[in-house]
C-alpha positions in Angstrom: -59.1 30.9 -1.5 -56.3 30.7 1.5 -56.9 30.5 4.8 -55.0 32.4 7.6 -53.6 28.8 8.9 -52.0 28.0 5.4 -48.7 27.7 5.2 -47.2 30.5 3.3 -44.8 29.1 0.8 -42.9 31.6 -1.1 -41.8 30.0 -5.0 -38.5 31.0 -6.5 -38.3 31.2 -9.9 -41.5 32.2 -12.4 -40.1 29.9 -15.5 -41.7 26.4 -16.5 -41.2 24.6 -13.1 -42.1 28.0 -11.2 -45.4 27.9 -13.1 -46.4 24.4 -12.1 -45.5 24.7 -8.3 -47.6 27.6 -8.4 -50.6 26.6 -10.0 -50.6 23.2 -7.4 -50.2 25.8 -4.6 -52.8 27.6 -5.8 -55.3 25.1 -6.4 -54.8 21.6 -5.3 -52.7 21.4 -2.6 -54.4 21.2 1.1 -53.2 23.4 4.0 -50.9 25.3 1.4 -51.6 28.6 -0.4 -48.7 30.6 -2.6 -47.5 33.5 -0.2 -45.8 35.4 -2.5 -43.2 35.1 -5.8 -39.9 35.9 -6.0 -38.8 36.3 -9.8 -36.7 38.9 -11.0 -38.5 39.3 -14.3 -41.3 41.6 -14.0 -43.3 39.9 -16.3 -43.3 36.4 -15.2 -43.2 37.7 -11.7 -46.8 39.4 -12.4 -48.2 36.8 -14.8 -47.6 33.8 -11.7 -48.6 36.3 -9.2 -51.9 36.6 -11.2 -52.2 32.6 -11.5 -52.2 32.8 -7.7 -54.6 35.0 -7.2 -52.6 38.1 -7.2 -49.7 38.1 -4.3 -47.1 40.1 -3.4 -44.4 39.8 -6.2 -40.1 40.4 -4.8 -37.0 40.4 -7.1 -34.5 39.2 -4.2 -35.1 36.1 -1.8 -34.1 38.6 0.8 -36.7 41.1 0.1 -39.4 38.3 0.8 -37.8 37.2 3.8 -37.5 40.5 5.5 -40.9 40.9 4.5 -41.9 37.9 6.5 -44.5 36.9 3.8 -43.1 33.6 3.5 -43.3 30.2 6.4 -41.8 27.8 3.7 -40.0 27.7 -0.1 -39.9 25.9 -3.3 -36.8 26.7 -4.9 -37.5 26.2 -8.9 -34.8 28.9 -10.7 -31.9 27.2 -12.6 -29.5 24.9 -10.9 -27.0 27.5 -11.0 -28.6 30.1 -8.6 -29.4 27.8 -6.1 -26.9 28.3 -3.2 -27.5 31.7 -3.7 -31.3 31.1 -2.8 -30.4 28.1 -0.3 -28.2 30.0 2.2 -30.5 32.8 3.1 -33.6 30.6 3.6 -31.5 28.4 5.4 -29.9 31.2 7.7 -34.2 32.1 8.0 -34.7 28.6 9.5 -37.7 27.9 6.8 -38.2 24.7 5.6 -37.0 24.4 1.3 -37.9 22.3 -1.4 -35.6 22.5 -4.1 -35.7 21.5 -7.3 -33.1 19.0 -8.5 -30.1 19.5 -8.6 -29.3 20.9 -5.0 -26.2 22.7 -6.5 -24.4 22.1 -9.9 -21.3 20.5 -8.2 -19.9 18.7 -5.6 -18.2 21.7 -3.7 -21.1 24.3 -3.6 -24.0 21.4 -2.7 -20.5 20.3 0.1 -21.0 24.3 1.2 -25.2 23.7 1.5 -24.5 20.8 3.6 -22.5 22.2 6.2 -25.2 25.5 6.4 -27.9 23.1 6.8 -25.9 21.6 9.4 -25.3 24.9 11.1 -28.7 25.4 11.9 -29.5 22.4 14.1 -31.8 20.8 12.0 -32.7 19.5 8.1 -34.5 21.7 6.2 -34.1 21.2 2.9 -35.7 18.5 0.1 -34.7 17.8 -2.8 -37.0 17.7 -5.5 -36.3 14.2 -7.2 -40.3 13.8 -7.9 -39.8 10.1 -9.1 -39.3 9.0 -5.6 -43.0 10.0 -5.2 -43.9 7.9 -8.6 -45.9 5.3 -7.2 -44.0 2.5 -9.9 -40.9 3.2 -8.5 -42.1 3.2 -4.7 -43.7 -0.5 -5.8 -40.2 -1.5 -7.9 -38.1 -0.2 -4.9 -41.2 -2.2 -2.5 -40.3 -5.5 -4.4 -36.6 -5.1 -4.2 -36.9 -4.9 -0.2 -39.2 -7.9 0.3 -36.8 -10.1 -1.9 -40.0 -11.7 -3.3 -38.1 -12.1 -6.8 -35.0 -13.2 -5.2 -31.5 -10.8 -5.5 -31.3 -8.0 -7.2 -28.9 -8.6 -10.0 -29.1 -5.7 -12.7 -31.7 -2.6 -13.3 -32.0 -1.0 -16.8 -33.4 1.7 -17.3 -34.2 4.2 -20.5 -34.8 7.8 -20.5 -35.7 9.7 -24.0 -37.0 13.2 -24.8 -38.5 13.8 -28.2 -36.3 16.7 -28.5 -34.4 19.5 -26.9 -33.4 22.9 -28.1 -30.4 24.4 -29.0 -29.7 25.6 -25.6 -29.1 21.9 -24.3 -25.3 20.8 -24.1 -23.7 17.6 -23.8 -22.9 17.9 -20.2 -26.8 18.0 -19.7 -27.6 14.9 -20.5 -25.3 13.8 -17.5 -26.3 17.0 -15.1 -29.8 17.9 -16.5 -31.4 14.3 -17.6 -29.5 11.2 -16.4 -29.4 13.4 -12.6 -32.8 11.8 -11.8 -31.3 8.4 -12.9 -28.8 9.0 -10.1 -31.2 9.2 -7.5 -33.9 7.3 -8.0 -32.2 4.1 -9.1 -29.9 3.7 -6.3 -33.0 4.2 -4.0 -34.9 1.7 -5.7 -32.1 -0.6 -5.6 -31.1 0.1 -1.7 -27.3 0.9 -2.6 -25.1 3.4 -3.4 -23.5 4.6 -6.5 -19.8 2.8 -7.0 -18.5 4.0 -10.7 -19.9 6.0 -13.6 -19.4 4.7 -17.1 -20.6 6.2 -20.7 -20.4 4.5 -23.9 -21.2 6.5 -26.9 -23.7 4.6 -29.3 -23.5 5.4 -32.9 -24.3 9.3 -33.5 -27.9 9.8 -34.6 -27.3 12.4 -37.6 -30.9 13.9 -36.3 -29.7 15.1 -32.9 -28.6 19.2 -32.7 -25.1 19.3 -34.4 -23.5 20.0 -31.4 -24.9 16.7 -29.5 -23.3 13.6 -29.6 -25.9 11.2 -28.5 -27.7 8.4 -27.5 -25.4 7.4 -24.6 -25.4 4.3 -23.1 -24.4 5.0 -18.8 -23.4 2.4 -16.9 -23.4 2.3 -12.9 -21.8 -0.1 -10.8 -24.1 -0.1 -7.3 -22.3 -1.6 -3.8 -22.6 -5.2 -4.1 -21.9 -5.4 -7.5 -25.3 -4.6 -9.1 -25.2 -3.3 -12.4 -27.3 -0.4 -13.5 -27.4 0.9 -17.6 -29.6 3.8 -18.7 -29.7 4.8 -22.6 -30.3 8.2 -22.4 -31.8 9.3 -25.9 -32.9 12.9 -26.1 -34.0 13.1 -30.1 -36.3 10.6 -30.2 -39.0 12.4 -32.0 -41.9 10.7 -31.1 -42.6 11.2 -27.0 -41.3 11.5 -23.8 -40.4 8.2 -22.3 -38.8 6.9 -19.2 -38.9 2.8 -17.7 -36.9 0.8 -15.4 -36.7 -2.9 -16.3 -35.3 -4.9 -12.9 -33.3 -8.0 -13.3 -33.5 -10.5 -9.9 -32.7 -13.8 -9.7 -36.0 -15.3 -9.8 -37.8 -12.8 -12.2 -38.2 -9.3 -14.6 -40.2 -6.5 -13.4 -40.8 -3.7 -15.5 -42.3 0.1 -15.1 -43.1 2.6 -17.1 -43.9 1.0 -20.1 -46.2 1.0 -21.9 -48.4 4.2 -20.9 -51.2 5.8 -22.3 -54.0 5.8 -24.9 -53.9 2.3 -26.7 -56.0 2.7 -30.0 -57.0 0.1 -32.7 -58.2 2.5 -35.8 -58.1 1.4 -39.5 -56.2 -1.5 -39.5 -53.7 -0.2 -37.2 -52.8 -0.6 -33.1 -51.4 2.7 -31.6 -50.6 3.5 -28.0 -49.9 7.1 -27.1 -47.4 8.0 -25.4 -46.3 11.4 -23.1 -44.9 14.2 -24.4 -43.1 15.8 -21.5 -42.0 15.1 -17.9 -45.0 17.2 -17.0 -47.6 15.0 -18.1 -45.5 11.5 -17.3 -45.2 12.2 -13.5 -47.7 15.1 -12.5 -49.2 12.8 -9.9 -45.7 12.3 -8.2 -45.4 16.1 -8.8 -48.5 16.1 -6.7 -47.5 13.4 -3.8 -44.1 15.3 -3.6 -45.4 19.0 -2.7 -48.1 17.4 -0.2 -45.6 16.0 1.2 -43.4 18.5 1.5 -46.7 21.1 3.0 -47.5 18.5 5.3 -43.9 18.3 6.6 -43.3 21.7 6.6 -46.7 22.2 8.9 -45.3 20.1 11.2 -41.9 21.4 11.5 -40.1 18.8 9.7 -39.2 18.0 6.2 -39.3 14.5 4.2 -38.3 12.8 1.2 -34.2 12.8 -0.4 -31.8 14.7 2.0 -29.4 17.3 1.2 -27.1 14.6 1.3 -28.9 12.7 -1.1 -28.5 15.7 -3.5 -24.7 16.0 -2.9 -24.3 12.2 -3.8 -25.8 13.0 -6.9 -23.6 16.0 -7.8 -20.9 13.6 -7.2 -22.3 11.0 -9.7 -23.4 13.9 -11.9 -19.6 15.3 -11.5 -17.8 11.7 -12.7 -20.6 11.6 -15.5 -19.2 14.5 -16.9 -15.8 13.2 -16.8 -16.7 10.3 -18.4 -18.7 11.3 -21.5 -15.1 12.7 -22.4 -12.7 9.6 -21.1 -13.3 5.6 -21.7 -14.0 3.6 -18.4 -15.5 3.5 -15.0 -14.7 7.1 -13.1 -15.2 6.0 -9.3 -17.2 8.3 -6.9 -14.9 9.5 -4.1 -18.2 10.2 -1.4 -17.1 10.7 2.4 -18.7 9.3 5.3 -22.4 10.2 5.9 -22.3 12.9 8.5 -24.4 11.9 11.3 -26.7 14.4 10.7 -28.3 13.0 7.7 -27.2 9.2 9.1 
């Protein structure tokens, strides 16, 4: 049950990502209670206004806002119809979440940046959960101390069991390796110098349209090298790790996980089978985060401007799954509002 000092956060969007924002709003997230949906599709709009305990359903962003039902949003529609959600909240002065990416490229996530400028103050997060992973906070923890020495290399791998026929070959760039954009230059302290992809040998049980496993390769400032295989037919579980390479040791995360069983001769250890299961705590950490913020008048966590580096990167990805070599990121100075 709410209370009247909760903050109101208005979710976007009624699909999969939608559903889970709502469901933490609803039920295990302190000081926070779902204040209404927006989602254009009658159906999902009444089925997650039902999972929240029956509030006030709008089609348009604007409809909410005028309605003044809202004090914060979580943005979770497709990447695609983000600006068009960003600028009014932004123009509203209400502090956003937004799921990943910020914008789809570099010129409309450029156009967000400038808004959220306009108003005097940030207001916008980006929803890259795995900075709230608490392997990646420890990896990115070690990397600072220097307790391993220099920071030499990071590898990471990031494989789906599958993906539907919807998924094209720009998504494992814009829709998978995104989060590999982020997360990795945080961990490693640097920014993102050159993009590289290096097609492996096809596997023949990928959709036909899909050429995949890739290998991408990032170049971080001072020369630290950074390769993720990004692998989305699998078949057997979802899976993502970081190995780090220093100069006086390996640390590894994310592997292995779950259920180890010895049955009948045999040793088995289960493993996730979607992003949902992998990193619900961070999920979690990330939307208390953002609630506690918002309460306070603030926001936290990856920047706007952390979202238009990674359209950048996500931008020369593209370019490279279709061209051999390094395509170098062309980022401007940090404005010093993010600075």
């Amino acid at each position: 049950m709410s209370n009247p000092s909760d903050l109101r956060v208005g979710v976007v969007g009624a699909g999969l990502m939608g559903g889970e924002h709502v469901r933490r709003l609803a039920g295990s997230i302190p000081g926070a209670c779902v204040g209404a949906v927006v989602e254009p599709d009658a159906d999902r709009a009444g089925a997650a206004a039902a999972a929240a305990g029956g509030v006030a359903t709008f089609a348009r962003i604007e409809d909410a806002l005028a309605a003044g039902a809202l004090d914060a949003v979580v943005i979770a529609t497709p990447g695609p119809f983000h600006e068009q959600t960003l600028l009014p909240v932004l123009e509203a002065g209400l502090p956003v979440l937004c799921e990943k990416p910020l914008t789809p490229d570099p010129e409309s996530s450029w156009r967000i940046l400038q808004a959220e400028q306009a108003t005097g103050r940030r207001l916008i997060q980006v929803g890259f959960m795995r900075r709230f992973d608490d392997q990646y906070a420890r990896l990115r923890e070690l990397v600072a101390a220097g307790g391993a020495g220099e920071l030499l290399m990071l590898r990471g791998v990031h494989r789906n069991p599958a993906v539907p026929e919807t998924y094209t070959q720009s998504m494992l760039i814009t829709d998978s390796v995104v989060h590999e954009f982020d997360v990795l230059p945080w961990v490693a302290g640097r920014d993102i110098v050159s993009v590289e992809v290096v097609h492996a040998r096809r596997n023949e049980l990928s959709p036909g349209h899909l050429s995949e496993p890739v290998l991408v390769l990032m170049r971080l400032a001072d020369d630290i090298l950074v390769d993720v295989e990004m692998n989305v037919s699998v078949g057997f579980g979802y899976q993502v790790a970081t190995e780090a390479v220093f100069q006086q040791g390996i640390a590894r995360i994310g592997q292995p996980e779950g259920l180890q069983l010895w049955q009948r001769g045999t040793f088995s250890l289960a493993e996730h089978q979607s992003f949902a299961t992998r990193f619900s705590a961070a999920y979690d950490t990330q939307l208390r985060a953002f609630v506690e913020a918002a309460r306070a008048g603030t926001v936290t966590g990856p920047s706007a401007w952390d979202g238009y580096k990674v359209a950048v990167a996500c931008a020369a990805g593209v370019v490279a799954l279709d061209r051999p070599g390094p395509v170098a990121l062309d980022l401007p100075p940090v404005p010093s509002f993010y600075a």
